[in-house]
Structure formats: structure tokens, C-alpha cells
C-alpha positions in Angstrom: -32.5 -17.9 -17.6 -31.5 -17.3 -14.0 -27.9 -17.8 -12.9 -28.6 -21.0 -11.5 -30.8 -24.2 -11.6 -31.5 -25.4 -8.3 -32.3 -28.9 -7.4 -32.9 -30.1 -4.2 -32.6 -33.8 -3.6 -34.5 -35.2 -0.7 -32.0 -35.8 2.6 -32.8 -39.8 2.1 -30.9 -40.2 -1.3 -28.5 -37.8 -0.1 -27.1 -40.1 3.4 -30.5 -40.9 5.0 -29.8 -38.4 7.9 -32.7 -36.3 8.3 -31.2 -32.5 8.9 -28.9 -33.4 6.1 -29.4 -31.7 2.4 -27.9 -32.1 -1.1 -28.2 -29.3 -3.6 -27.3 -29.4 -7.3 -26.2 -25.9 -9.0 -26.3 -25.5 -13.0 -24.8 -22.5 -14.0 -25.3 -21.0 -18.0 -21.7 -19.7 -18.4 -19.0 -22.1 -18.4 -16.5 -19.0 -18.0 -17.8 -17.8 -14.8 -18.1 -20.8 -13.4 -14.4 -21.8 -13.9 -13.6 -18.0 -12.3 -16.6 -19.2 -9.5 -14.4 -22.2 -8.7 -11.0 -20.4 -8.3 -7.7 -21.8 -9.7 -7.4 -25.6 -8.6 -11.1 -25.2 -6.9 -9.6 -22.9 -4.4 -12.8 -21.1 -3.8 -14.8 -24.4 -3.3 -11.9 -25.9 -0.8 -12.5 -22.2 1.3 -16.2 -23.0 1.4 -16.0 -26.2 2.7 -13.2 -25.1 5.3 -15.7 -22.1 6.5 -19.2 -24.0 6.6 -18.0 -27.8 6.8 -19.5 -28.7 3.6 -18.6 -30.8 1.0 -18.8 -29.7 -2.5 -17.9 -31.5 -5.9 -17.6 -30.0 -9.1 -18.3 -31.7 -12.7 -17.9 -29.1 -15.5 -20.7 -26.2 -14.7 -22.6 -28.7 -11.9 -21.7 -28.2 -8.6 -23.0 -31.0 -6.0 -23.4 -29.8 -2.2 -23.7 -32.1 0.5 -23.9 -31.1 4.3 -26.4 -30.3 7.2 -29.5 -28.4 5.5 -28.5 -25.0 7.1 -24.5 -25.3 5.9 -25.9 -26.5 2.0 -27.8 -23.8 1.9 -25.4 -21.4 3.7 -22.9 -22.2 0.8 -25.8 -22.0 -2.2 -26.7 -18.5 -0.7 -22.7 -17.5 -0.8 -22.0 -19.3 -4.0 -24.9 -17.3 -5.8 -24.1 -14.1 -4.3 -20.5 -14.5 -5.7 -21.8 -15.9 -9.6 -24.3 -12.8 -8.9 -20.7 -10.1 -8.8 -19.1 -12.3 -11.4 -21.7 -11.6 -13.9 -21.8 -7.8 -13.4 -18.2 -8.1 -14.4 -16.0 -8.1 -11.9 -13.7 -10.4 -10.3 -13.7 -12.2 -6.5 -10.4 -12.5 -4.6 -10.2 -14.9 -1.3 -11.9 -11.7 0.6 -15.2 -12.2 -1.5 -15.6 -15.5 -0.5 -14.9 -14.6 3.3 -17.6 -12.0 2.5 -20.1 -13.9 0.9 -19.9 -16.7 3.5 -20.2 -13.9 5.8 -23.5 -12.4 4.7 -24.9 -16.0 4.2 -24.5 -17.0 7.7 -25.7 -13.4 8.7 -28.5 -14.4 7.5 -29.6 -17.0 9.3 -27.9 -16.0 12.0 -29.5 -12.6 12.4 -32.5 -10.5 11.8 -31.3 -9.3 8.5 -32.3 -6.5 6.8 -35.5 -6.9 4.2 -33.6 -5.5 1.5 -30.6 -8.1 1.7 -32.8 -10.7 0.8 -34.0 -11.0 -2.8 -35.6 -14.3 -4.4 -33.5 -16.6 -2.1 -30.9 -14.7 -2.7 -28.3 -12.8 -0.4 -28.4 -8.8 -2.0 -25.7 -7.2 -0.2 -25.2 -3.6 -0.4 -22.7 -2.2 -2.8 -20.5 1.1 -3.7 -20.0 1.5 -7.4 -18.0 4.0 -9.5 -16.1 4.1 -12.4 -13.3 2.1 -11.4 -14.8 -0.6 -9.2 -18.0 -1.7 -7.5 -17.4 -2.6 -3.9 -19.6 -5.2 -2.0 -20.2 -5.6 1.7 -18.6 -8.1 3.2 -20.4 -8.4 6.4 -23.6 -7.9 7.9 -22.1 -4.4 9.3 -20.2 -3.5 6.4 -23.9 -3.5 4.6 -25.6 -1.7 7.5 -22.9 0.7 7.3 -23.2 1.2 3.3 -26.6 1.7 3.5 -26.6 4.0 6.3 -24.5 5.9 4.0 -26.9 6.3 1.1 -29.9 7.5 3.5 -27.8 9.7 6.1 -26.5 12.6 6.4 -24.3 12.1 9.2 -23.0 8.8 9.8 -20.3 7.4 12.5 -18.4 4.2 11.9 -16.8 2.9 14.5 -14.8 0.0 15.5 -11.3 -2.0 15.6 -8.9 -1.8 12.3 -9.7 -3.3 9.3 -13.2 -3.7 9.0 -13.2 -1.0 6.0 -14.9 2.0 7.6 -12.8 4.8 6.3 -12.4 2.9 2.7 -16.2 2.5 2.7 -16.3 5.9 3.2 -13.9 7.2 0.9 -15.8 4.6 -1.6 -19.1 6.5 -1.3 -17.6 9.9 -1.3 -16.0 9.4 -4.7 -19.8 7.7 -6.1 -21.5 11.0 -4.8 -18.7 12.9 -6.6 -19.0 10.8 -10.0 -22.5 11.2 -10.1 -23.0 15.2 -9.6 -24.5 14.7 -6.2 -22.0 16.8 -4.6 -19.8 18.8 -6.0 -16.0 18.2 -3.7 -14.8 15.6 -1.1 -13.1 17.2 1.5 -10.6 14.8 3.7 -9.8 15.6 7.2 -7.8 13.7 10.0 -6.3 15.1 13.1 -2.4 15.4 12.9 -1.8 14.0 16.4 1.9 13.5 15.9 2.3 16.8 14.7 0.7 18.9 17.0 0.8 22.7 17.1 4.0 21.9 15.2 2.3 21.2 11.4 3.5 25.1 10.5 6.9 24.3 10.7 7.2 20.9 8.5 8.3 21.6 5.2 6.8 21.8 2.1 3.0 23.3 1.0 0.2 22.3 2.9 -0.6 19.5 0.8 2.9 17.9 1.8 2.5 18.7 5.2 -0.6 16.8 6.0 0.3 13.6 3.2 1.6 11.6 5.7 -1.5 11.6 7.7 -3.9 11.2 4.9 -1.9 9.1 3.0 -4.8 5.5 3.6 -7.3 8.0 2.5 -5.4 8.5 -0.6 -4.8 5.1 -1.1 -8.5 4.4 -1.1 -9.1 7.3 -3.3 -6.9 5.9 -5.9 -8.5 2.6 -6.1 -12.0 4.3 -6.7 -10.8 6.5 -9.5 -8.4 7.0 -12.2 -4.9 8.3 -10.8 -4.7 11.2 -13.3 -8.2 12.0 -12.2 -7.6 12.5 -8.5 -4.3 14.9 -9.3 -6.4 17.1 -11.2 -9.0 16.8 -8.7 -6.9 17.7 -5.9 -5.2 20.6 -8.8 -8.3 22.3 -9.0 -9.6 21.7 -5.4 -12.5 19.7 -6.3 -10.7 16.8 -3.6 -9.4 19.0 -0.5 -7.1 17.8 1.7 -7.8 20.1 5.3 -6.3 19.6 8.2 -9.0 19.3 11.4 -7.3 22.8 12.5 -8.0 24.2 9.1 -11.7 23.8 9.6 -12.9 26.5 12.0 -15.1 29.2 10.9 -16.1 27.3 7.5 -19.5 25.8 6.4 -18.9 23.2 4.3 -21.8 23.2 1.4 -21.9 20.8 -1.5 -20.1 18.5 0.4 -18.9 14.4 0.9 -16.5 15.7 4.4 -14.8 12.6 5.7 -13.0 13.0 9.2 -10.9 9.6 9.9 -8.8 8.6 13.4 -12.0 11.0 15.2 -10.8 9.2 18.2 -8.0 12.1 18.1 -9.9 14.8 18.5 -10.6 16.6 21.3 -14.0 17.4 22.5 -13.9 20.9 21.2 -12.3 20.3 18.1 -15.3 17.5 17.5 -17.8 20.1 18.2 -16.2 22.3 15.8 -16.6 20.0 12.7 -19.7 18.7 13.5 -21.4 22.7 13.0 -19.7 22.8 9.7 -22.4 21.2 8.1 -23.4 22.3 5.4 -26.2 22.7 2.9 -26.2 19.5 0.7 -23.3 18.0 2.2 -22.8 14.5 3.7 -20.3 14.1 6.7 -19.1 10.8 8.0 -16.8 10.4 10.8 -14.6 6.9 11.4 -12.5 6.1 14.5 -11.3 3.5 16.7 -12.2 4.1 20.7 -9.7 1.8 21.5 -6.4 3.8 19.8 -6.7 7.1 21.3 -3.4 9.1 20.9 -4.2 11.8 22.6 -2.1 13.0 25.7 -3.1 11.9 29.2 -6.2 13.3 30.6 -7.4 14.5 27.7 -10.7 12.9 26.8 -11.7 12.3 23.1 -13.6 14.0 21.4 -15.7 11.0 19.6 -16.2 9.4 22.9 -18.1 12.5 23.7 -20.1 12.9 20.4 -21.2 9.5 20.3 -22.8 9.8 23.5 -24.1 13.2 23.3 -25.5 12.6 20.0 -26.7 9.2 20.5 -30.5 9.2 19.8 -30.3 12.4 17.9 -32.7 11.8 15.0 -30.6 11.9 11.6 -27.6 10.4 12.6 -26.7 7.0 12.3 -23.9 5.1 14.2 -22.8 1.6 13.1 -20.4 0.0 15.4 -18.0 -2.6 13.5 -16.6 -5.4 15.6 -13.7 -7.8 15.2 -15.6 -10.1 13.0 -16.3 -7.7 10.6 -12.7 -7.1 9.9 -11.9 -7.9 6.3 -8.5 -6.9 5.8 -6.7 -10.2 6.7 -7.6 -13.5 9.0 -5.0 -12.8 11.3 -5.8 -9.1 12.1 -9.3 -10.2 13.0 -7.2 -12.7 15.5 -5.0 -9.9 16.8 -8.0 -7.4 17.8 -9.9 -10.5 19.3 -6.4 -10.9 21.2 -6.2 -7.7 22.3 -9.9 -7.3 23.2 -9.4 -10.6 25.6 -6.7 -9.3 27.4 -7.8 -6.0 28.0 -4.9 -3.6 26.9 -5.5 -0.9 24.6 -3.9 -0.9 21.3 -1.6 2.3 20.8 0.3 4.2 18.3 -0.6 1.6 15.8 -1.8 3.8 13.2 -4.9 2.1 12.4 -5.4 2.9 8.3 -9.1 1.8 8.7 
């Protein structure tokens, strides 16, 4: 039996307007519904907010009523959420966003044949151990596919729209399943400068504060004990941008995050560590360079010396992709509209 019965009623016994639909949804698991619905029908009240629908629910039935394309916008989104419910996991506020999201992409958009899979929305997904990650947006799944086929990838765009914890996502996958053999983490220490040699502590400590939203979204792909003896026996490296001349990095998931801090030489340096085997991605914001004055950035240059370069794929996020919180997506559309540059933000991507 299929996650849902679908009925459609024809618009005239639904309020006689012709480009209006009414849709009937029967799911099998009482459970999942409830969990569908949300405490106090919270999920159902965000749907109707986001595609001006109405939607009534009686036990496992839910009853949609709106313009044809908005019913079947919220069919598509509910679906895709029942769909991630029944793999066992759960959906927070952001799935919702997400799966609204990809259902509106997809009218909205030539989407990709993939995403669409007997009526239903498939959007791409990161899974390990610990959790199973689903895009959110119609970039976020351009992105995570670009990721499973490429060997060099860019993603780029404003804070929040999950490029460096989509990245550290699929690193830890291709560690967890044997198809590389170490992650390797890098970030430019901007702040620092030539000055790294004299903070205290081991190198490890040194460069923490830099890395430290790469760690965070290490932690939430696997087990905490896991990524200390990970890091122990240098299967996770944490490297400093300076640290990598003269290496080939073989074997590899190499993540370089905040590119927009590098220079142009030190881009070109990481980019020829390639390896054998290995699978680089590079994240940054154009828009929060830190570096000093005159000094052009390095991922400026690379995306437009590389651009065209058969192999490497760039997916540019934009501020409606950002997932992290409503008002963040307001702030970069603010910023974008009055035409400052955001700086010294610190943008944990």
C-alpha cells in the first residue's frame, strides 16, 4: 500500500471556481500521521501560511482546498515529509520550509528528472549513521547531487543556506562507507595571520577557533566519541590553508570553507593538491571578504578562471535558499538591497 490514497474531487463540488481543487489524503499509519501534523496541527497551520491553502484534518484524512496549483503544491510537500517520516526520522519547522520549498521548485522551475518520482517530489539526501539529511531547496539538491558525481565542487553564496554543513555531511558518508579513507578540513585563519605560530597550545588548539562550525557539523553526522578518535589517529585532519603546500592529498574528502579568504595564490595552491581518489569541495561567501585592502580573493579568481573547466561544478546558493532561520534569509535580502557588503560576520555556513 502506498503512503497515501489520493482522491481528487472535481473543482465544482469543491466551490464551483474552476482553477480551484480539493484533494483528500489517507494515510496507513495513524502514528506518522499525528507526527505529519505537528503538535496542535502546527505543521498543517505552516502550510497554509506558506501556499494559502486550507487544510482540515479528521483522524488520518486530511482535506485540502485551494487553487489547483497551491493543493497540489501542499500534496507534493505533504508526501515528501510522510515519505522522511517513514524512513524514520523526524521533521522540525525547517522540513516543512523545505518541503514547501522543493514543491513550489517544482512548478516553478525546470527541475531536475530525478527529483520527480511517481508524482512525487524525491529530493536529494545525505545519509550516515547518525542522520539522513534532505535538501531543502531546489539548490541545496543541485548542490548534493553535484557532490555525489563531482570531483570538485564550489558552493557558493550568502550565510546559511547549508553549503559547508552539506559538505561536511557528505564527507563523513564517503568516510562511513570506505570510499575514502580521511576528511581533511581546511579554512584560512584570516584573523590570525602570519601570527598562528605564536598562539598557544598544539596545532589542533590553534586552528579550533576557526574550524570550530566545521566541527559542529561533524558532530551531528557522527558519534562524538567517534570523531575524537578520528581526529586521535588522523583519520579527520584539521590543516590549516598554510599547512597545505607541497602535499598531494590522495584518498581524500578535502573541505576548504570561508575560500573567500584566500588569496589568489594560496587558492591555486590547494586546488593542485588533488589527489588520486580524493574529492575537494570549496564553500565561501563573495560578499564577506576579510581580507586586507587591495588584495583580491582568491575564489573570486578561481571561479572565473575555472568557470567552464569540464569536471567542476559550481552551484551558486542565493538568499532564498537560506535554511537556517526566516529572518537571516530577511537580513541577506536586506543587505543585498542596500548594497553594503557584509563584514567580519563570521559566516558559519
Amino acid at each position: 500500500m502506498s503512503a497515501t490514497e489520493l482522491k481528487d474531487v472535481p473543482p465544482s463540488t469543491a466551490s464551483g471556481a474552476s482553477d480551484m481543487a480539493h484533494i483528500v489524503l489517507t494515510f496507513d499509519n495513524n502514528k506518522l500521521a499525528s507526527a505529519l501534523y505537528g503538535q496542535f496541527d502546527e505543521n498543517l497551520a505552516r502550510l497554509e501560511q506558506k501556499l494559502g491553502v486550507d487544510i482540515r484534518s479528521r483522524g488520518n484524512q486530511l482535506t485540502i482546498k485551494g487553487s489547483s496549483t497551491a493543493a497540489e503544491q501542499a500534496r507534493r510537500a505533504l508526501d515528501s515529509l510522510y515519505d522522511i517520516l517513514q524512513k524514520g526520522a523526524d521533521i522540525a519547522q525547517s522540513d516543512v520550509d523545505g518541503a514547501v520549498r522543493m514543491a513550489v521548485a517544482a512548478d516553478d522551475q525546470l527541475v531536475l528528472p530525478t527529483m520527480e518520482r511517481k508524482g512525487k517530489v524525491s529530493a536529494a539526501q545525505i545519509s550516515t549513521r547518525k542522520k539522513t539529511i534532505y535538501a531543502r531547496s531546489l539548490n541545496q539538491d543541485a548542490y548534493m547531487r553535484a557532490l555525489e558525481r563531482s570531483e570538485l565542487v564550489f558552493g557558493i553564496g550568502p550565510a546559511g543556506t547549508g553549503k559547508t554543513y552539506l559538505a561536511v555531511a557528505h564527507a563523513a558518508m564517503l568516510l562511513e562507507r570506505g570510499m575514502v579513507e580521511r576528511i581533511i578540513l581546511s579554512r584560512p585563519a584570516v584573523e590570525a595571520g602570519e601570527r598562528l605560530g605564536f598562539l598557544p597550545g598544539d596545532m589542533k588548539e590553534k586552528v579550533d577557533p576557526y574550524l570550530r562550525p566545521l566541527y559542529d557539523a561533524l558532530y551531528d553526522m557522527m558519534p562524538g566519541d567517534k570523531v575524537e578518535r578520528a581526529i586521535g589517529a588522523g583519520v579527520i585532519e584539521i590543516a590549516p590553508l598554510a599547512f597545505m603546500r607541497g602535499r598531494t592529498l590522495a584518498h581524500a574528502a578535502v573541505i576548504l570553507d570561508e575560500a573567500q579568504n584566500t588569496t589568489q595564490m594560496q587558492m591555486k595552491m590547494f586546488l593542485t593538491r588533488l589527489g588520486e581518489n580524493s574529492r575537494m569541495i570549496v564553500t565561501g561567501d563573495p560578499t564577506q571578504i576579510d581580507l586586507p585592502p587591495n588584495t583580491k580573493s582568491g575564489l573570486v579568481e578561481a571561479l572565473r578562471v575555472l568557470d567552464g573547466v569540464p569536471g567542476i561544478v559550481t552551484v551558486r546558493f542565493a538568499d532564498g535558499d537560506v535554511v537556517r532561520h526566516p529572518l537571516v534569509g530577511e537580513i541577506v535580502r536586506a543587505y543585498d538591497r542596500d548594497g553594503k557588503v557584509s563584514r567580519g560576520l563570521g559566516a558559519d555556513n
